[in-house]
N, C-alpha and C positions, 0 to 999 in steps of 0.2 A: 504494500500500500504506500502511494505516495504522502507525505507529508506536507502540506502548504500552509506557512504561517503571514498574516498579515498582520503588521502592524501601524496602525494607525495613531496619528499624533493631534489629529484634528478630524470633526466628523467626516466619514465619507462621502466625496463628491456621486453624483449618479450613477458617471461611466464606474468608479470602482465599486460601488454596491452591485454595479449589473456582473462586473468581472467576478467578484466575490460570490454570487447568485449561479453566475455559470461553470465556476469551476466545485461546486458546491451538488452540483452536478453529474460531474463526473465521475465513470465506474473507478473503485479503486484508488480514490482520493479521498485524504482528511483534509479539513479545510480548519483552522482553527484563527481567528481575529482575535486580536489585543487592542482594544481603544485607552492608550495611555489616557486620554484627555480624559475621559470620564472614571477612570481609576483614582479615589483621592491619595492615595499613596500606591504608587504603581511598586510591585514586588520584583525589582529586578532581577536577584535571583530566579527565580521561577522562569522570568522572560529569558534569561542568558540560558536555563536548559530547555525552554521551548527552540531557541535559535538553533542550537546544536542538535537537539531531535527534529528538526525538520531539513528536508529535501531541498525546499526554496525556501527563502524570506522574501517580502517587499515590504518595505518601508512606506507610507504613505502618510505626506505631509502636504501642506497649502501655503504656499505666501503669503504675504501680506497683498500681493492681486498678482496675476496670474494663472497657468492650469495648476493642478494637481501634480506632483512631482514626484518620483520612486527614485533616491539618488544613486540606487543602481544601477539606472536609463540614463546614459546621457543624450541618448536622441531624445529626449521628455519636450525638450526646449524645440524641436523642432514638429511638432506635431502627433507626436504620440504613436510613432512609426510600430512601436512596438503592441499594441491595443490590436485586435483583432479588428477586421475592417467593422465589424456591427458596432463595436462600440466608438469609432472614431467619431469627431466633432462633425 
């Protein structure tokens, strides 16, 4: 079974709730989200072995304006090359 952890640092925008929805979907995937922003004391422990027990991570943070950004993408800044064509802007 895959492991897929998202963590989020600010609510999620649409496109990432629909990505979170669709791989949530998928056979033979765990899907596990972390919303710092609504944790009042986020257990980083726990999070540093959720990172290591999972297959992928993305980070999901928001500017101060701008899109949505995973600083693992650095095409982010160029339109989101990496988003499956349905989720694109």
């Amino acid at each position: 079974m895959t492991r897929l952890l998202h963590v989020l640092t600010r609510p999620a925008d649409p496109e990432v709730s629909r990505l979170i929805a669709d791989q949530r979907r998928l056979p033979d995937h765990e899907v596990l989200v972390r919303a710092l922003d609504a944790e009042a004391t986020p257990d980083y422990r726990e999070l540093l072995e959720q990172v290591f027990a999972a297959d992928s991570v993305a980070c999901w943070c928001r500017p101060a304006s701008g899109p949505p950004s995973g600083p693992s993408c650095p095409e982010d800044r160029q339109g989101h090359p990496w988003l499956p064509g349905s989720l694109r802007r």
